[in-house]
Structures are given as C-alpha cells and as structure tokens.
C-alpha positions as a Markdown table, in Angstrom:
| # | Residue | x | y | z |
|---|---|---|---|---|
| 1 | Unk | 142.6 | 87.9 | 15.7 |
| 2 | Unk | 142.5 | 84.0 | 14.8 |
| 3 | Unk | 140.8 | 81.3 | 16.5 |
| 4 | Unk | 140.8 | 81.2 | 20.1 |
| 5 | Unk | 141.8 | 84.6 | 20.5 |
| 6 | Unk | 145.2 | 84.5 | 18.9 |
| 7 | Unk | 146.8 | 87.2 | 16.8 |
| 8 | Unk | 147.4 | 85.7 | 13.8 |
| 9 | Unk | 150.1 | 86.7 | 11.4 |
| 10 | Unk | 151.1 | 86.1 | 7.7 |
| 11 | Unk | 152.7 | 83.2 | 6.5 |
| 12 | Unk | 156.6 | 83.5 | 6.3 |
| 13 | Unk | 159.8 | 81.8 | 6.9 |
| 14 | Unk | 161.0 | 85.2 | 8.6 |
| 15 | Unk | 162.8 | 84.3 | 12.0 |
| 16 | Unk | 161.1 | 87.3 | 14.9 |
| 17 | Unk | 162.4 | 90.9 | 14.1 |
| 18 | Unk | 163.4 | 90.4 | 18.4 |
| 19 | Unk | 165.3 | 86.8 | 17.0 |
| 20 | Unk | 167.2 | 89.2 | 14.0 |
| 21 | Unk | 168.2 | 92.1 | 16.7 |
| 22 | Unk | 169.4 | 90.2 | 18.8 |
| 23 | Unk | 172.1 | 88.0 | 15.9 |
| 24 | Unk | 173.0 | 91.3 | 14.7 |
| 25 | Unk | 174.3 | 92.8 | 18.3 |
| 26 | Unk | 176.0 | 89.2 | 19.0 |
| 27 | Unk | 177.9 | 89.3 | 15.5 |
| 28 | Unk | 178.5 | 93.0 | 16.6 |
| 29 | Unk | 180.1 | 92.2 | 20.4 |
| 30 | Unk | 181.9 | 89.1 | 18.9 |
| 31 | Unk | 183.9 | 91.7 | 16.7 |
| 32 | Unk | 185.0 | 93.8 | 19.4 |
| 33 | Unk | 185.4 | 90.7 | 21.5 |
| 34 | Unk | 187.8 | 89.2 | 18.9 |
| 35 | Unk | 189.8 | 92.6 | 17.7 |
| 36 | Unk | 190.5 | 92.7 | 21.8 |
| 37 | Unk | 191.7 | 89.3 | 21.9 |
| 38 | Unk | 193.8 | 89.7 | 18.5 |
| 39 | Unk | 195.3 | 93.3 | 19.9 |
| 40 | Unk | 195.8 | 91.4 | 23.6 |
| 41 | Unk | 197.7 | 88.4 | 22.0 |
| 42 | Unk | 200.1 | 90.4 | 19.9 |
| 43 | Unk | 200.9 | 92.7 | 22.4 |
| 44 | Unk | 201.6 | 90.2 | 24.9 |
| 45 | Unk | 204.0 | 88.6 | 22.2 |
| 46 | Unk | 205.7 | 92.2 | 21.1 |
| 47 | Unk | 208.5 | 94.0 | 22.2 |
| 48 | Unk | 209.4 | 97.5 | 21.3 |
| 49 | Unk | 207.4 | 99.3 | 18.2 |
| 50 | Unk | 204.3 | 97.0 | 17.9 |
| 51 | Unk | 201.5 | 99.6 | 16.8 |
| 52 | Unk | 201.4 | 98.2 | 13.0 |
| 53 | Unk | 201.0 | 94.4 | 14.5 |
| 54 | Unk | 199.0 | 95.1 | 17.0 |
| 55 | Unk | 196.4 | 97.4 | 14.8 |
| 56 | Unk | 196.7 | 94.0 | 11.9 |
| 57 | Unk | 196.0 | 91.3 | 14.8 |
| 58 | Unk | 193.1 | 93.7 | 15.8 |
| 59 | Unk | 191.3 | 93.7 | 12.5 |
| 60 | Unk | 192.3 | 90.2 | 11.9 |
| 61 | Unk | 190.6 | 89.0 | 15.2 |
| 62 | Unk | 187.9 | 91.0 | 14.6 |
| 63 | Unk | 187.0 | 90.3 | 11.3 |
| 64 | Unk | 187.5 | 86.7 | 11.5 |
| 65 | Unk | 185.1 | 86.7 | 15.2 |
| 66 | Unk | 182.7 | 88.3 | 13.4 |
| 67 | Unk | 182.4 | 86.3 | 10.4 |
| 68 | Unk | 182.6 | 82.7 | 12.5 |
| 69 | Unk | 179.2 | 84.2 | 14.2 |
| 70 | Unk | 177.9 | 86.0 | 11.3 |
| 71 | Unk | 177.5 | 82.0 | 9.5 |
| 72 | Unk | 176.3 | 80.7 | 13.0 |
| 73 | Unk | 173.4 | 83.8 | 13.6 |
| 74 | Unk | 172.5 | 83.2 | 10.0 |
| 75 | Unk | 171.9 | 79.2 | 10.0 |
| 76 | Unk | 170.3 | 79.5 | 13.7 |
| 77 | Unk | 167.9 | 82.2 | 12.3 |
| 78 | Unk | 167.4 | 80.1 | 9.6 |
| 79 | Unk | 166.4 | 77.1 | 11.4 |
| 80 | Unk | 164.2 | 79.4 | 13.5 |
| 81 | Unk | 162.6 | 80.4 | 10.1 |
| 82 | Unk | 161.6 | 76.6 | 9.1 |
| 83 | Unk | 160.4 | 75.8 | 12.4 |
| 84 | Unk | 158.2 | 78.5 | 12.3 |
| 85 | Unk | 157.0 | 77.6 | 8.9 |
| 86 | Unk | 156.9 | 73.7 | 9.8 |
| 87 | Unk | 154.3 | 75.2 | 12.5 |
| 88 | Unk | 151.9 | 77.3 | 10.9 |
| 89 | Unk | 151.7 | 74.4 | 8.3 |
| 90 | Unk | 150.6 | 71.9 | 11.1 |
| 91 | Unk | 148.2 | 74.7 | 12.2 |
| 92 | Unk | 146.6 | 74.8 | 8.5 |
| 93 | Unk | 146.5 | 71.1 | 8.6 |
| 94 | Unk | 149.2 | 70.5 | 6.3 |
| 95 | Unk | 151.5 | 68.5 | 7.9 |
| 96 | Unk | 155.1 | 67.9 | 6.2 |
C-alpha cells in the first residue's frame, strides 16, 4: 500500500491488462463484422456461382476491418500508456 491507503504499483508505460482485453476482442468482432459485410456486399452484387467471390470479399473485409482497428487499439493503448506514465511522474514530483 502507498500513501493514503493506495495500492501502489510499479512504474510502467503498460496500458491496464482490462484496457488490452478489451482492444484485442474489438479487433476480434471488427473481423467478423467486416468478413460479414465483404460476404453481404458480393452476394448482393452476384448472380449464379458466387462461392469463390464471396469466400475472397469475406477474407478481404475481414482482414482489412481488422487491421484498420488493430492500428487504432494499438495507438489508443498507447496513448493510455503515456498518460499513465505522465501520471505517476507528477505523483513522484517530476513533472514533464
């Protein structure tokens, strides 16, 4: 415990391990999100034989959904981690 009864914990950039599960199951429903939207799209364009188009436009949309939030989870858990360092240096009295 630290001053004033708080639990105190060791200096890192690390965003929460709550912050990280929660960017890794976004990233994982924006795939399937995006491959339903690429398979939805292609089928409603298609006639006739479409199972080879609509299985590409499914991995496309889902691997390009994925990514676009993959780079957005990363620089938002980022940013979490350097606020939470800018913190606990005000807290040691080292302000930036």
């Amino acid at each position: 415990m630290g001053p004033q009864g708080r639990e105190t914990r060791p200096l890192s950039a690390i965003p929460p391990r709550t912050a990280r599960v929660i960017a890794f199951m976004s990233v994982l429903m924006a795939g399937l999100l995006g491959g339903l939207l690429g398979y939805a799209v292609s089928d409603a364009f298609c006639d006739g034989d479409c199972h080879l188009i609509n299985g590409i436009s499914l991995l496309i949309g889902s691997v390009l959904t994925a990514g676009g939030l993959a780079v957005v989870a990363v620089l938002a858990l980022r940013a979490m981690g350097e606020w939470h360092d800018i913190r606990d240096r005000e807290r040691a009295g080292h302000a930036p």
